[in-house]
C-alpha positions in Angstrom: 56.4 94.6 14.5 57.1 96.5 11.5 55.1 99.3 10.3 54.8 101.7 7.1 55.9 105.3 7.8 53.6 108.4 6.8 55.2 111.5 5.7 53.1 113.6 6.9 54.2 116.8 5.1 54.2 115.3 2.0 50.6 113.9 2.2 49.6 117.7 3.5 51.7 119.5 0.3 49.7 117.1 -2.6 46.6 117.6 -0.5 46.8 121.0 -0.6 47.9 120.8 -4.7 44.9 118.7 -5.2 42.4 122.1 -3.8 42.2 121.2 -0.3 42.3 124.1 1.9 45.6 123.9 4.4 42.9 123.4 7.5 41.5 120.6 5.3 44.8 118.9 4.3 46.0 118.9 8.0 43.2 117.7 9.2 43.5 114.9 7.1 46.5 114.6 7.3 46.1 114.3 11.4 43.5 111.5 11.1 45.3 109.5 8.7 48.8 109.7 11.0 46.6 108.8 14.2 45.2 105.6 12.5 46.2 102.6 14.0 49.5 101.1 12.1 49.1 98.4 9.7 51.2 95.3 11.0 53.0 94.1 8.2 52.8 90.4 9.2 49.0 90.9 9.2 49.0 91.7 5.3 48.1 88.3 3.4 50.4 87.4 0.4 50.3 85.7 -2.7 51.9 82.9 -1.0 49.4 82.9 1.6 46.4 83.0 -0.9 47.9 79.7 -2.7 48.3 78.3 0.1 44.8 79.0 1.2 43.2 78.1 -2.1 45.3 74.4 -1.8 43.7 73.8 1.5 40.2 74.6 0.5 40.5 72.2 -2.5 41.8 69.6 -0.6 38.8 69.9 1.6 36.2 70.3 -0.9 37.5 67.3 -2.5 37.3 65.7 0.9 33.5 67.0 1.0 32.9 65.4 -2.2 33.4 61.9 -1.4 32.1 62.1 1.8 28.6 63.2 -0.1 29.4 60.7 -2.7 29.4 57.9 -0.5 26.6 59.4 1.8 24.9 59.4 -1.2 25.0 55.7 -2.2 23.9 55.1 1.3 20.9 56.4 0.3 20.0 54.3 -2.8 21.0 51.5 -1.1 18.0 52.0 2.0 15.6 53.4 -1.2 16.2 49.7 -2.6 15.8 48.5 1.0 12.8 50.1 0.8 11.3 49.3 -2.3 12.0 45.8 -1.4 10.0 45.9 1.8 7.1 47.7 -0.3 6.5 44.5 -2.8 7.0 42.0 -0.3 4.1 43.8 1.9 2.1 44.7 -1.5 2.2 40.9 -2.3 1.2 40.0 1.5 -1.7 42.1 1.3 -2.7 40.7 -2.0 -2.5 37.1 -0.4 -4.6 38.3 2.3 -7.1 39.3 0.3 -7.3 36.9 -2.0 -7.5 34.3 0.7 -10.3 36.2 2.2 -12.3 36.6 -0.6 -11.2 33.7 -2.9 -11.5 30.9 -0.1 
């Protein structure tokens, strides 16, 4: 696991040039060199990021037709169903005129 290295006396000298007190610019210094190090294979690259950005167009792509044909699935049942609506409207109009007219 590789890990970036902290000069610590160096980060304490251009504290201390930019008006911290010494007290200050150790402390700081202290916290920052107690941090948990940064894995280097845990940093994301560009590479990674392309890659990443490939796979999410591939699946929203993938997404797409899937609505797409969901979709015409859809029309399809609201013709269904405005088939089954005349063919009842016109039953109850026989109905009724056979009630009445007859």
């Amino acid at each position: 696991m590789a890990s970036l290295a902290l000069d610590t006396l160096r980060v304490s000298k251009r504290l201390r040039e930019a008006g911290f007190s010494e007290p200050q610019a150790d402390a700081v210094t202290g916290i920052i060199s107690e941090a948990p190090e940064t894995s280097l294979a845990e940093l994301v690259t560009k590479s990674d990021l392309r890659d990443t950005k490939a796979k999410l167009k591939a699946d929203i792509a993938e997404l797409r037709s899937e609505v797409k044909l969901e979709i015409g699935g859809v029309k399809g049942d609201g013709l269904l169903v405005k088939w089954m609506a005349g063919v009842n409207t016109a039953m109850m109009i026989a109905i009724l005129l056979k009630l009445y007219v007859a």
